[in-house]
Wavefront OBJ file of the C-alpha trace (Angstrom):
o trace
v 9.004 -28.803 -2.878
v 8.939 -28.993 -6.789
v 9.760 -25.492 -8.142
v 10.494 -23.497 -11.864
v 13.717 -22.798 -12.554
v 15.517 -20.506 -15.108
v 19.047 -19.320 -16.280
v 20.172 -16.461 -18.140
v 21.199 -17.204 -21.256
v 24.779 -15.934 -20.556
v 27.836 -17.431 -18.364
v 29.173 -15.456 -15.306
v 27.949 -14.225 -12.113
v 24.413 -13.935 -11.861
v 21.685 -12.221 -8.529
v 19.193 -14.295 -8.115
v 15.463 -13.514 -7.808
v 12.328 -15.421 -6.400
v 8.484 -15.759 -8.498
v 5.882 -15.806 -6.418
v 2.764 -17.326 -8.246
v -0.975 -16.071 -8.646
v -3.309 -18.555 -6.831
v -3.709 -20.469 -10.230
v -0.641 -22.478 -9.185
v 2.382 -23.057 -11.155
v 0.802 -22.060 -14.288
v 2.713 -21.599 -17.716
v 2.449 -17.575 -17.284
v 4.310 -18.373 -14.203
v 6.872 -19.741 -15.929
v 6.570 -17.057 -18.969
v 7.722 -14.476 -15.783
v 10.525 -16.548 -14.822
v 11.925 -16.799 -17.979
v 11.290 -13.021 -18.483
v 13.195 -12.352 -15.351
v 16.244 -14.752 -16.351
v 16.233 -12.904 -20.002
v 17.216 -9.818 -17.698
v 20.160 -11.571 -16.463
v 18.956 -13.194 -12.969
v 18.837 -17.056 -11.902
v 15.010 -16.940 -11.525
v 13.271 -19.764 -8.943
v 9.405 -20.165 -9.055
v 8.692 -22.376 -5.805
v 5.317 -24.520 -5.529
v 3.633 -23.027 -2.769
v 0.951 -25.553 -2.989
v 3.294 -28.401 -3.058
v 1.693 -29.911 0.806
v -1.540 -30.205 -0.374
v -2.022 -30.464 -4.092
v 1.758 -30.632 -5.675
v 2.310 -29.369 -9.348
v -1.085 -27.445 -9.660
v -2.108 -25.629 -12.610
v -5.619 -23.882 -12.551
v -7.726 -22.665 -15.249
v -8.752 -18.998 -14.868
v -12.183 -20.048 -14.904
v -15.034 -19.883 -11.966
v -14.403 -23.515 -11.035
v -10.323 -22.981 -10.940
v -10.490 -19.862 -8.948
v -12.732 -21.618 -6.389
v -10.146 -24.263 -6.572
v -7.483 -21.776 -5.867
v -9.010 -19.851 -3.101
v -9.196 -23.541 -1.084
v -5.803 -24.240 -1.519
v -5.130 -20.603 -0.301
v -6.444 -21.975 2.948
v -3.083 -24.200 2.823
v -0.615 -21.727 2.904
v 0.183 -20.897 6.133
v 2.635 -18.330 7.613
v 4.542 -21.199 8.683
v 5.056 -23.061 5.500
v 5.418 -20.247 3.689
v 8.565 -18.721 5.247
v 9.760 -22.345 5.445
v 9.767 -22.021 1.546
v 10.396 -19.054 1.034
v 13.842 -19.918 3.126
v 14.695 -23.012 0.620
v 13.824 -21.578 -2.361
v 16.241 -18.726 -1.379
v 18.821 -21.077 -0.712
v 18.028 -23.098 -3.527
v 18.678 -20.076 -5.983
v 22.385 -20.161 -4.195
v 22.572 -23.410 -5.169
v 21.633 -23.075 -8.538
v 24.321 -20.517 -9.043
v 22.986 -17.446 -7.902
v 25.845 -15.153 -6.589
v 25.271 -11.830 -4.601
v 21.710 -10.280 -3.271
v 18.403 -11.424 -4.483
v 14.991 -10.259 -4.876
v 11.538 -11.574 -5.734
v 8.509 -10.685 -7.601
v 4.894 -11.546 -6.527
v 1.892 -11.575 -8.679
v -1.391 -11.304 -6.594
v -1.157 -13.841 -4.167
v 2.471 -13.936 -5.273
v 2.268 -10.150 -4.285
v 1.473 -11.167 -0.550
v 4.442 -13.618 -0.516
v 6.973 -11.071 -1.492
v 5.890 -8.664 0.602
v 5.966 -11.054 4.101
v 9.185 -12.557 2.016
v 10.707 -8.703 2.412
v 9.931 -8.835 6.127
v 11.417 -11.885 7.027
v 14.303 -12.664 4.569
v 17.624 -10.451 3.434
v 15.719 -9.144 -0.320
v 17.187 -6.434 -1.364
v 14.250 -5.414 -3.934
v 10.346 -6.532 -4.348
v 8.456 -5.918 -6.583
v 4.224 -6.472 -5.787
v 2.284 -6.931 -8.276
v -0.941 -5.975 -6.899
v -0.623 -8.191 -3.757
v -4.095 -8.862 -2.280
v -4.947 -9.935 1.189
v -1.968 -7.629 3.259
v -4.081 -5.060 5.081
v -6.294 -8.355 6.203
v -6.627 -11.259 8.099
v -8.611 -12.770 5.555
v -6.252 -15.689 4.547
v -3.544 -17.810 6.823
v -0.939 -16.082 5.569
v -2.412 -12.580 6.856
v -2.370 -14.432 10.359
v -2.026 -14.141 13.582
v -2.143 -10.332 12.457
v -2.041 -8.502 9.112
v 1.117 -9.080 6.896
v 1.081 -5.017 6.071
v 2.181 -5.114 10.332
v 5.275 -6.440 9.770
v 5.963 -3.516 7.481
v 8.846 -2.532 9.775
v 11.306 -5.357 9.823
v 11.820 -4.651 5.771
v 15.347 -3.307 4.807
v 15.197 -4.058 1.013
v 13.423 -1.720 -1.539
v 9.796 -1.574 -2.137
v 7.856 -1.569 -5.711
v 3.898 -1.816 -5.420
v 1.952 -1.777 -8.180
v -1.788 -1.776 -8.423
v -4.922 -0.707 -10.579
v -7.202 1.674 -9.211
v -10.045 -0.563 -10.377
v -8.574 -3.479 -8.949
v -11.471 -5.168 -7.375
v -8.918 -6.874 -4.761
v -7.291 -4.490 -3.603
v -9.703 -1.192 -2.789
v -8.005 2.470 -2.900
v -8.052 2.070 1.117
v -5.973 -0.832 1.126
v -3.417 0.271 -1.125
v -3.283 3.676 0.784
v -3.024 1.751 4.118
v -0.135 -0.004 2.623
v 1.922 3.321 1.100
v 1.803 4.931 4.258
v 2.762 2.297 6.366
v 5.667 1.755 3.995
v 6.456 5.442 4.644
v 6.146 4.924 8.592
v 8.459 2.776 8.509
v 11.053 4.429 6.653
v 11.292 1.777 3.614
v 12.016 3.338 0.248
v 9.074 2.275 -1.659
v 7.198 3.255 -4.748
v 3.475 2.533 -5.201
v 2.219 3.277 -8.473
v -1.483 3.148 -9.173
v -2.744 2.691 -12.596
v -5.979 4.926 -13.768
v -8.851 2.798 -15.037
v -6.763 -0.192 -14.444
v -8.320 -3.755 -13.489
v -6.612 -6.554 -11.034
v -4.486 -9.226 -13.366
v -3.256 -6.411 -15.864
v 0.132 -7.740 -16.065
v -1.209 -11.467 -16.959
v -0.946 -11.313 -21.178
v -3.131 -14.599 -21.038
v -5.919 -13.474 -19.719
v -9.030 -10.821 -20.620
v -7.557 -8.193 -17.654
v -4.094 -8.024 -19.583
v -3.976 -4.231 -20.336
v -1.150 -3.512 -22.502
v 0.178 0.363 -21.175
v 0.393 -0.432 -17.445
v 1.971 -3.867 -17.770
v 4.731 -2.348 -19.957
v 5.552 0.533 -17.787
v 5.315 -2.256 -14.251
v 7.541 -4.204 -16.278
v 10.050 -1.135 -16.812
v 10.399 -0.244 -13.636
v 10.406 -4.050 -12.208
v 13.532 -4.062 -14.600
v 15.106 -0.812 -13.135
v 14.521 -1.729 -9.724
v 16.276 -4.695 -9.811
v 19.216 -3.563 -11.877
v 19.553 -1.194 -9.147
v 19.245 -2.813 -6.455
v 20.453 -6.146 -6.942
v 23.620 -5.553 -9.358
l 1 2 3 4 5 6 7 8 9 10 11 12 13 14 15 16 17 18 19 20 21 22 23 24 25 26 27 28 29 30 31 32 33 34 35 36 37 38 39 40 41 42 43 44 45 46 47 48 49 50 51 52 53 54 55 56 57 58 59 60 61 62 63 64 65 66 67 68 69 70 71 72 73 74 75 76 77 78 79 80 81 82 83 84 85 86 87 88 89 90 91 92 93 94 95 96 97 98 99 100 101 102 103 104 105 106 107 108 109 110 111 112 113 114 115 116 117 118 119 120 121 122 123 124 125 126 127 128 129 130 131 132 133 134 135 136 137 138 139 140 141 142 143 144 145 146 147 148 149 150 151 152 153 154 155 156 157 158 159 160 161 162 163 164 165 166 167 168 169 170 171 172 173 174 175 176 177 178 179 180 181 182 183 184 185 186 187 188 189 190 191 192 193 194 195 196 197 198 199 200 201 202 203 204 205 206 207 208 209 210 211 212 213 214 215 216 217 218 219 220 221 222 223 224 225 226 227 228
């Protein structure tokens, strides 16, 4: 599995924290995040999730590459994902990483941090509006709904969402907060007023300036908190 990797700048001792990608693939955003994270001070790992069925991907965020996207969705099963999700955490050990990790998801990337907080030792996610979690809609949602496993997290919890996010409706997002609660995991979910899905993405049209600022502040705070 090919995967992004990036250092911080500085020598010494370093957590180490996963980047889960949107469903455009391994895109050069992706990589923008990773190096953002690394700037912070963290050995940052982007795996290629799509690396079975179409390895080193990089969509457009156009009609025909989100179409694209959504069939190689249909690849990544619950299976191969914690299979990767495994080797890149061992792989940021590898690379240097010392101490606990954490990850950050973006959209699709949201789902895989969230199942990655239910099956791996994370001690902090931060979801970036992950879709698909109160669903069976995609393989990874399968046999049952990711949000399910809600109980077997131990780390800390950061959702963040738009409340005109067209992929995640108020319902889901409510579904998700109080299952979080159920279960006892310290959690924030923060929902954005007037606030579309793909605001944290500065590439693209949905990029909206306040809320990806303030997700990125407290992003920042919950891992120096958690993780150091």
């Amino acid at each position: 599995m090919g995967a992004y990797l990036a250092r911080p700048a500085e020598p010494g001792d370093h957590p180490g924290v996963l980047v889960g990608f949107e469903l455009f693939g391994l895109t050069s955003y992706v990589r923008d995040v990773a190096d953002r994270v690394a700037a912070e001070g963290y050995v940052a790992i982007a795996p290629d999730f799509y690396h079975r069925a179409a390895p080193g991907t990089e969509l457009d965020s156009t009609e025909e590459g989100r179409q694209r996207g959504f069939t190689l969705l249909e690849t990544v099963t619950r299976e191969g994902a914690l299979a990767d999700l495994e080797a890149a955490r061992k792989a940021l050990t590898d690379h240097g990483a010392t101490g606990k990790a954490g990850m950050i998801g973006l959209s699709f990337g949201g789902h895989l941090a969230y199942f990655a907080a239910t099956r791996l030792d994370l001690a902090a996610v931060a979801v970036f509006y992950g879709g698909w979690l109160t669903t069976t809609d995609i393989p990874l949602g399968r046999p049952e709904p990711t949000v399910t496993l809600t109980g077997d997290i131990t780390g800390r919890v950061l959702y963040l969402v738009g409340d005109a996010d067209h992929a995640v409706p108020a319902e889901h997002h409510r579904e998700i907060g109080s299952r979080l609660a159920e279960a006892g995991v310290r959690h924030e979910v923060v929902v954005y007023p007037d606030t579309p899905h793909g605001f944290f993405c500065h590439v693209r049209d949905t990029y909206r300036e306040g809320p990806a600022d303030d997700a990125w502040r407290r992003t920042r705070e919950l891992f120096a908190t958690e993780l150091r």
